[in-house]
C-alpha positions, 0 to 999 in steps of 0.5 A, spaced: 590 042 625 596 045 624 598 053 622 602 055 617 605 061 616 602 062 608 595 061 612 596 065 618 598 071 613 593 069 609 587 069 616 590 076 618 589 079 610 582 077 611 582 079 619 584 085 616 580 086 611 574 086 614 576 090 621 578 095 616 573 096 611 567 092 614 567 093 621 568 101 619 561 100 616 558 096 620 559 100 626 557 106 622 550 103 621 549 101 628 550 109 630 546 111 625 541 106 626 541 108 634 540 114 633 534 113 629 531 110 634 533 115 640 529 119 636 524 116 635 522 114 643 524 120 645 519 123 640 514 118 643 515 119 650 515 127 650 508 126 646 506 122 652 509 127 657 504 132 653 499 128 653 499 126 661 501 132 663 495 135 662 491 129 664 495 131 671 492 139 672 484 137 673 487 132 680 492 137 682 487 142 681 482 138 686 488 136 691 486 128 689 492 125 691 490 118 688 489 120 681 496 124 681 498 117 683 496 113 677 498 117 672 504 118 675 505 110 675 502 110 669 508 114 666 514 111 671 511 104 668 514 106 661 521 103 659 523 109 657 522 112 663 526 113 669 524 118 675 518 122 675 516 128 679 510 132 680 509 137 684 503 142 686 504 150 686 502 149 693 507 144 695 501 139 697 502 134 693 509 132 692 509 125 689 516 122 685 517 115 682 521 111 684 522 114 691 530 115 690 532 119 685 537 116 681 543 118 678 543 124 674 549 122 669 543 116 668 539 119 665 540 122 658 535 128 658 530 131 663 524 133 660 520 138 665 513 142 664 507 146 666 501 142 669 495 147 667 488 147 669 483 150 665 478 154 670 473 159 669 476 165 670 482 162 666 487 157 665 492 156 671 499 154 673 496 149 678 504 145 679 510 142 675 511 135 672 518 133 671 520 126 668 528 123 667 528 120 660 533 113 662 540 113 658 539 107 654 545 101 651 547 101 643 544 094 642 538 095 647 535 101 642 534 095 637 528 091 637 528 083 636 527 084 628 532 089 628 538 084 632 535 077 628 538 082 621 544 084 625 545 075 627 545 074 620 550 079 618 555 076 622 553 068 620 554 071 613 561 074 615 564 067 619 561 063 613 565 067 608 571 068 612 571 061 614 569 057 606 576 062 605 580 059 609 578 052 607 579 054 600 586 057 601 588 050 604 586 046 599 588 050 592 594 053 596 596 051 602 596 043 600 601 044 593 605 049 597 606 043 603 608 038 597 611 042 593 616 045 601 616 036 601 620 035 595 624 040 596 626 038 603 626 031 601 632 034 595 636 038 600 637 032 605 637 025 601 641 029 595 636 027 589 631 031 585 624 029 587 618 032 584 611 035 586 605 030 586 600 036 583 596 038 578 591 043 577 590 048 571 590 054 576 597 058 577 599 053 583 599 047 577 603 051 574 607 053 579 608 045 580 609 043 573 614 048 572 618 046 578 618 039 576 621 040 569 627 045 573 628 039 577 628 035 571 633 040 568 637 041 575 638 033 574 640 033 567 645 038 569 648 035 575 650 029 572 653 032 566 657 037 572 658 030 575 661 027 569 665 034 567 667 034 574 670 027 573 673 028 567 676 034 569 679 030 575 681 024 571 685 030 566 688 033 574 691 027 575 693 023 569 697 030 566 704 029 566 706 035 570 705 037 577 699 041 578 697 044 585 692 049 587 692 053 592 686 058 596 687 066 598 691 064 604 697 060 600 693 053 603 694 048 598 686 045 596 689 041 590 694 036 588 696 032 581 698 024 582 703 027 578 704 032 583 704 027 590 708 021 585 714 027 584 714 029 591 713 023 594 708 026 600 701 023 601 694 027 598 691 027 606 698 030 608 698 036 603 691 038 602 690 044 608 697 045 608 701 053 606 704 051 600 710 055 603 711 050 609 713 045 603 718 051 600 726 052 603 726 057 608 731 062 604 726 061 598 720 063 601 719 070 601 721 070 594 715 065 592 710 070 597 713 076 592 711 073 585 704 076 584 710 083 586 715 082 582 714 076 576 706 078 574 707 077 567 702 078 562 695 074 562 695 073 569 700 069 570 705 069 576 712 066 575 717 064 581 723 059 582 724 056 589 727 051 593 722 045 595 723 040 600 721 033 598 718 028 602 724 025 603 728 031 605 731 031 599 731 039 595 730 040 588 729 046 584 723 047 581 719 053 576 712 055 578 708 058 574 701 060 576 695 063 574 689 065 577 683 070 578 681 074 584 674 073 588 668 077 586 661 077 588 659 072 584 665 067 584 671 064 590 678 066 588 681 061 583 688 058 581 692 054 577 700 053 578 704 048 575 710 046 579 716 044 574 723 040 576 728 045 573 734 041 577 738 039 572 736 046 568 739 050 574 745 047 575 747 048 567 745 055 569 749 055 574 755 052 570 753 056 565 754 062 569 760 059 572 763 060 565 760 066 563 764 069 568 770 066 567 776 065 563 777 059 559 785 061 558 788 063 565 780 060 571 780 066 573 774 071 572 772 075 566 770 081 565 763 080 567 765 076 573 769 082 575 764 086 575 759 082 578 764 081 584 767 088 585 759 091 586 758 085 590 764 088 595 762 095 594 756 093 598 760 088 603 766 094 605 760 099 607 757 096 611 763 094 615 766 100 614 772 098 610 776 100 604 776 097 597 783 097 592 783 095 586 790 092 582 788 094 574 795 091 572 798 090 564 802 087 562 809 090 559 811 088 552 806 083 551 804 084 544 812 083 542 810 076 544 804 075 541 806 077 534 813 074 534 812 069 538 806 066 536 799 066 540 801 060 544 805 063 547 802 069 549 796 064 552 802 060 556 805 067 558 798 070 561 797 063 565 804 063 568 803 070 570 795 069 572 798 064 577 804 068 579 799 074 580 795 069 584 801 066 589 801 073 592 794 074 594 789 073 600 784 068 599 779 072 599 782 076 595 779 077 587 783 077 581 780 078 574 782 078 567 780 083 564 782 081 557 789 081 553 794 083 557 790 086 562 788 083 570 784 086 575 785 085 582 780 087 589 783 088 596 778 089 602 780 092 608 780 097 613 786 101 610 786 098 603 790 104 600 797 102 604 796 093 603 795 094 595 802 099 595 804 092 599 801 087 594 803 091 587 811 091 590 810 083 590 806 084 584 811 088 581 817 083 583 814 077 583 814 078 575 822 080 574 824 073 574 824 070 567 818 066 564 820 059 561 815 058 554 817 053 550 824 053 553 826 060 552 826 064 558 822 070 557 822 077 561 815 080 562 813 085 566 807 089 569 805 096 570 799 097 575 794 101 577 792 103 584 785 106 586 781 106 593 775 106 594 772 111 597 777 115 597 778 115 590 770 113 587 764 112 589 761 108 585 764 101 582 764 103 574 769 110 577 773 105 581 775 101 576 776 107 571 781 111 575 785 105 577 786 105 569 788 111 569 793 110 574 795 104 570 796 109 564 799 114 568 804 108 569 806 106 562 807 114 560 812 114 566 816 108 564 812 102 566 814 096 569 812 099 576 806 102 580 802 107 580 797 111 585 792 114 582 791 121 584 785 127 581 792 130 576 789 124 572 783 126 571 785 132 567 790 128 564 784 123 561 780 129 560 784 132 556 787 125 553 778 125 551 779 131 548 785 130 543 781 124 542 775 128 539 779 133 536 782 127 532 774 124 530 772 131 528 779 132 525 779 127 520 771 128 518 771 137 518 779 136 514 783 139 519 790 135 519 795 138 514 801 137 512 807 142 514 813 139 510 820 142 512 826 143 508 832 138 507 838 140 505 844 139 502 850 141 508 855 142 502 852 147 499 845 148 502 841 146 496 834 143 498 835 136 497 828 134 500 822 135 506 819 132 511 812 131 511 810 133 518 803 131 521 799 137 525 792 138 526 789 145 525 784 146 531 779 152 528 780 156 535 786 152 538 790 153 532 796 148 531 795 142 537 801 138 539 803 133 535 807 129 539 800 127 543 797 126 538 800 121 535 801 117 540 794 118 542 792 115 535 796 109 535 792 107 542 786 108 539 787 105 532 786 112 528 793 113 526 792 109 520 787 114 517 791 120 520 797 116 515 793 116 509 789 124 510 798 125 511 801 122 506 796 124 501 796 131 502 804 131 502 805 127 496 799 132 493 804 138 496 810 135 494 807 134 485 806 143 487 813 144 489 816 139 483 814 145 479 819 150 481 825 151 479 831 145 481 826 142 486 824 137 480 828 131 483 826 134 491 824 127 495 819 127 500 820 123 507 814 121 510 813 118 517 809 111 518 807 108 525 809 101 526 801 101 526 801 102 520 804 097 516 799 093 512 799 089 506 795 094 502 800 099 504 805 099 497 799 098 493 796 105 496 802 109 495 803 106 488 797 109 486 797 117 489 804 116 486 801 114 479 796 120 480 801 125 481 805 124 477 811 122 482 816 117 482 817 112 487 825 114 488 823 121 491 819 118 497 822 116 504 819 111 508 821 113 515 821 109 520 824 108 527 827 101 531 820 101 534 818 098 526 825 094 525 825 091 533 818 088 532 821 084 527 815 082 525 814 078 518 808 082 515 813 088 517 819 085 513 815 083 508 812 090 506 818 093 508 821 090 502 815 091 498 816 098 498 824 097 497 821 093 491 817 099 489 823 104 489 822 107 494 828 108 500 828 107 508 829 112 512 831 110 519 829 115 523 832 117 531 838 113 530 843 112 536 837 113 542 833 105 544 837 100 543 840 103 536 843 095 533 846 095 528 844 089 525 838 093 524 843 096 517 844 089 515 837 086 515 834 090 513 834 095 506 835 102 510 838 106 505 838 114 510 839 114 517 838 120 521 842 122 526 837 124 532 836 131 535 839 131 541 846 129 538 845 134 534 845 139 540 850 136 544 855 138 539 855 145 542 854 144 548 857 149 553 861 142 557 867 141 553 866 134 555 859 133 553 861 136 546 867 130 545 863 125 547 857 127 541 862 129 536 865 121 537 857 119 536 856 121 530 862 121 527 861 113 528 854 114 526 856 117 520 863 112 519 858 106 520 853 109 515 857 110 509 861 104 509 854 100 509 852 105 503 848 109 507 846 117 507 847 121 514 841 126 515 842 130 522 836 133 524 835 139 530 840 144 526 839 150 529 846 154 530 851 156 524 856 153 529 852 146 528 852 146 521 859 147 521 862 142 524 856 137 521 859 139 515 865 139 518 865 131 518 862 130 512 855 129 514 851 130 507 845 133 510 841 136 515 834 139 517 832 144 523 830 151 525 836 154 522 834 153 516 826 152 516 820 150 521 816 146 518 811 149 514 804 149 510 805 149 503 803 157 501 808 159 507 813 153 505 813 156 497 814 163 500 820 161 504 823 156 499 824 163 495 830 164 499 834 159 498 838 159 492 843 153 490 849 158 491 847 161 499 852 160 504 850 159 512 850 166 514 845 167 510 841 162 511 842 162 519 840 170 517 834 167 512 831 162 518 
């Protein structure tokens, strides 16, 4: 019969049992029981000795030999006994049994004692009797009943010893073996098999339950199947391409959607790294999705080229998601791969024409950015030198606004393409906006090619543009900086050729200009006038400083000029001049105009009370910028609200205004005429100085310019001639076309003289007065009086 493993153990429990608990006692029992015994037969052999013994002393006493010799044997027969030896005093009779002396180690006592003999005379020793007591086995001490019980204990062990294995095989080891079957039988033909058992013990129980998990195992696995099936079926039929992947990027799962996308068979695809499926310069981006595209909830994102199974490329977006390994289950994953071919090639297109200009094709603003941080990166590792061109255009707002803009779009397209004639392939050139161009050059001296190219640049531009068949004279003013020897970084680069280009146009345009660090601290403090001017304007620091007009014939105040100045609380009085022509960049000029022309009206309605300056004019200055439709509007209303009327206001301008020719120019320009106001044509004889200017336009003053003025006491003879010609035809031309004559820049009695001299009816300058604010204004006007001559006023300035 064979031996199962739960029966061995069960075997060796029992062995166990009975070798720790019943042979223990047992084997106590037999000592016990051993030495009971020994006690007993040693008691009964020392009586027999006693009693012999003294059985011994009459033949010992009577030297018989033969009756010694009985009880010797008498005493040698018994079992217990195993060498006896008696012996007389007189060493007559010496008698052992047997006649060897056996081992001492045998025996297990020697009893030794005196034979006496009673005689007349007393009791004697007549010799000695000594007797081996024989060394006896465990079981030999025990007699045939004493074994019979100890046979019977040892039937009763095996039988319980053997019913128990019985038992064992028949209540636990025969449902176990079923029930080991079954699930054999489930594990190798893959069906749920069932134990034949029943009992109303534990192992019925065992047997039920097990039966009842296999039914539950059954149910289950078929509704597993059937999800598994539906899960599959959903796999396939969606309309997107689905994969998984393991760990090691190794595809485990693909869609029909996915191998009819592709074109590439299940059995070629499963097993295989996705990456190997993935263009060999787009790899290492999709290894680095879970790094750099981890999004919220787990899912990665990346967007690759894929290779087809026809070798076609395609671009595709992959969004996975998936869940790590853990003790308790594998790594899982879920990615959707999306054709985006068509979306990134309108990404593309769109990107194309997010960086360029859709006026002139060539790159916008953006686009040059990107290039010039791209170039920066390419000229350091080839230790090379990178230039950039800012180029603006001369004039190019006269032709917008008196033009049109169309023709300002065909102006730029014909320089954009004359700019790009002039350069190298790989050369890159931007429009930045407007008028304004960018161009990069690359190369080891970068410095001495842009000066080259700019020179090109600059000629290139000097024969005339045809627009609309009317030729047209632009020009450019450049900017130069180079990298590195002039920025570090592509946003400086960019910004100190600006500064070049600036530096250019201040010095006389239509040329190019190298940038150098003096013009840092030009645009440093060009940014600090710009926010002197923001700070001005909020705190109230611009004022009005009017200087007086006065009549050359007698001196009498006929007017002022309201002068801008901006009153720094700590730096005082700043340049006007600079000023202005910051304002005019920036756009602020027209809210410096209206803060000026305000406080100089609320000036002049204070000097209207004093006594003959009730008539007094103001002149005031207005920028080109500062024409605007709501102009005559807004002067009417301060007028209405102090008081004055509109002849006592002049509006000066300078042939910056009249050569813009501009029809809302014009139109605001008559308003104000309309109003009552007059025109001042200010800085006459220098620019162009046309005078058709007096013709087409209401001037009703002009003002001989300053420089005149001083030439006039010149120490060269000549100079002085040619000055005295000027302005008597200025003055001749604008009295015959009904104009007043005002010189300014009187600073000697010598110029006053002969100004009045030719009749020029009035004058300003430092001779008379510098321009001052109101309160120091009033204390100076108490100096002039209607009957003063020069000499005192020469004496009073």
């Amino acid at each position: 019969m064979k031996m199962h493993s739960v029966e061995s153990r069960f075997i060796a429990i029992v062995i166990g049992a009975l070798l720790i608990f019943v042979a223990p006692l047992f084997a106590l029992f037999l000592i016990l029981s051993s030495d009971r015994v020994a006690r007993e037969r040693l008691q009964n052999t020392e009586v027999l000795l006693a009693a012999n013994v003294q059985a011994l002393g009459k033949p010992l006493w009577d030297f018989d030999k033969e009756s010694v010799d009985q009880i010797v044997g008498a005493l040698q027969a018994d079992a217990d006994i195993a060498f006896v030896h008696v012996r007389d005093t007189s060493d007559v009779i010496d008698i052992q049994m047997p006649a060897a002396r056996p081992d001492p180690d045998d025996a297990r006592s020697i009893v030794k004692a005196d034979i006496l003999y009673k005689a007349n005379d007393g009791i004697k020793k007549v010799g000695t009797a000594e007797i081996w007591i024989r060394k006896e086995g465990l079981l030999s001490r025990f007699s045939k009943d004493e074994m019979s019980i100890f046979a019977i204990f040892f039937f009763a062990v095996a039988t319980l010893f053997t019913a128990a294995i019985i038992g064992n095989r028949i209540t636990i080891i025969r449902p176990l073996m079923r029930l080991t079957a079954a699930i054999e039988a489930t594990r190798r033909l893959g069906s749920r098999h069932h134990v034949d058992w029943t009992s109303n013990d534990e192992m019925g129980a065992l047997a039920h339950n097990f039966n009842e998990m296999q039914s539950k195992l059954e149910r289950e696995e078929k509704e597993l199947k059937l999800a598994h099936a539906r899960a599959t079926d959903i796999y396939n039929l969606t309309p997107a391409m689905l994969f998984s992947i393991d760990a090691d990027n190794r595809i485990t799962a693909v869609s029909d959607y996915w191998l009819t996308a592709t074109g590439y068979r299940r059995a070629a695809v499963i097993g295989q790294e996705f990456t190997d499926f993935v263009a060999e310069d787009w790899r290492e981006t999709y290894r680095r999705r879970h790094d750099e595209n981890s999004a919220d909830g787990g899912i990665c994102e990346a967007t690759v080229r894929f290779r087809c199974a026809d070798d076609s490329m395609i671009d595709v977006l992959i969004l996975e998601t998936g869940v790590a390994a853990s003790s308790s289950r594998q790594a899982l994953s879920l990615s959707v791969m999306t054709d985006v071919t068509d979306l990134k090639e309108a990404e593309n297109r769109n990107h194309r024409q997010a960086i360029t200009d859709h006026l002139t094709g060539l790159l916008n603003r953006q686009g040059f950015e990107s290039v010039l941080d791209e170039l920066i990166g390419d000229v350091d590792k080839l230790g090379q030198q990178l230039a950039c061109l800012f180029v603006d255009l001369d004039r190019f707002k006269w032709i917008n606004d008196n033009l049109g803009h169309a023709a300002g779009d065909e102006v730029l397209c014909q320089v954009a393409a004359r700019l790009r004639r002039q350069l190298r392939a790989g050369d890159r050139i931007a429009r930045l906006g407007g008028d304004e161009f960018a161009i990069l050059l690359a190369a080891p001296d970068a410095r001495q090619l842009a000066m080259d190219v700019s020179e090109r640049l600059v000629a290139s531009l000097r024969t005339p543009l045809t627009v609309n068949g009317a030729e047209l004279n632009v020009s450019a003013s450049i900017g130069v900086a180079v990298y590195p020897d002039h920025a570090e970084t592509a946003a400086c680069l960019l910004q100190k050729s600006d500064m070049a280009m600036y530096a250019r146009k201040r010095s006389g345009k239509n040329g190019v200009q190298l940038f150098d660090n003096n013009m840092v601290d030009i645009a440093r403090k060009r940014l600090e006038t710009e926010q002197f001017i923001d700070q001005g304007l909020r705190d109230d620091w611009f004022t009005a400083h009017l200087q007086p007009i006065v009549s050359l014939a007698d001196g009498r105040v006929a007017g002022f000029e309201a002068l801008m100045r901006l009153n720094h609380p700590e730096r005082g009085l700043l340049p006007p001049a600079e000023i202005i022509g910051i304002a005019e960049e920036n756009g602020s000029i027209g809210r410096i105009g209206d803060c000026i022309l305000s406080k100089s009206i609320a000036s002049l309605a204070v000097i209207s009370r004093l006594e003959g300056l009730a008539d007094s004019y103001l002149a005031v200055n207005f920028s080109p910028l500062q024409f605007e439709p709501a102009l005559p509007t807004r002067l009417a209303a301060l007028l209405l609200e102090h008081g004055i009327t509109p002849s006592r206001i002049v509006v000066e301008i300078t042939e910056a205004v009249l050569m813009l020719d501009n029809p809302v120019v014009r139109e605001v320009l008559d308003a104000l005429s309309d109003l009552g106001c007059r025109i001042a044509l200010d800085d006459f004889g220098t620019g162009y100085s046309s005078l058709s200017y007096l013709n087409r336009f209401p001037v009703d003053i002009v003002k001989v310019d300053q420089s005149f003025t001083r030439s006039l006491s010149s120490d060269q003879p000549d100079v002085r001639r040619k000055s005295r010609m000027l302005v008597e035809g200025i003055r001749t031309i604008s009295h015959q076309m009904g104009c007043a004559v005002v010189a300014e820049g009187i600073e000697t009695t010598e110029q006053w003289d002969i100004l009045q001299a030719m009749q020029v009816e009035f004058g300003q300058g430092y001779l008379l007065s510098r321009p001052l604010p109101l309160d120091a204004l009033l204390e100076k006007l108490d100096e002039f009086t209607m009957a003063e001559k020069p000499e005192r006023r020469a004496a009073a300035s």
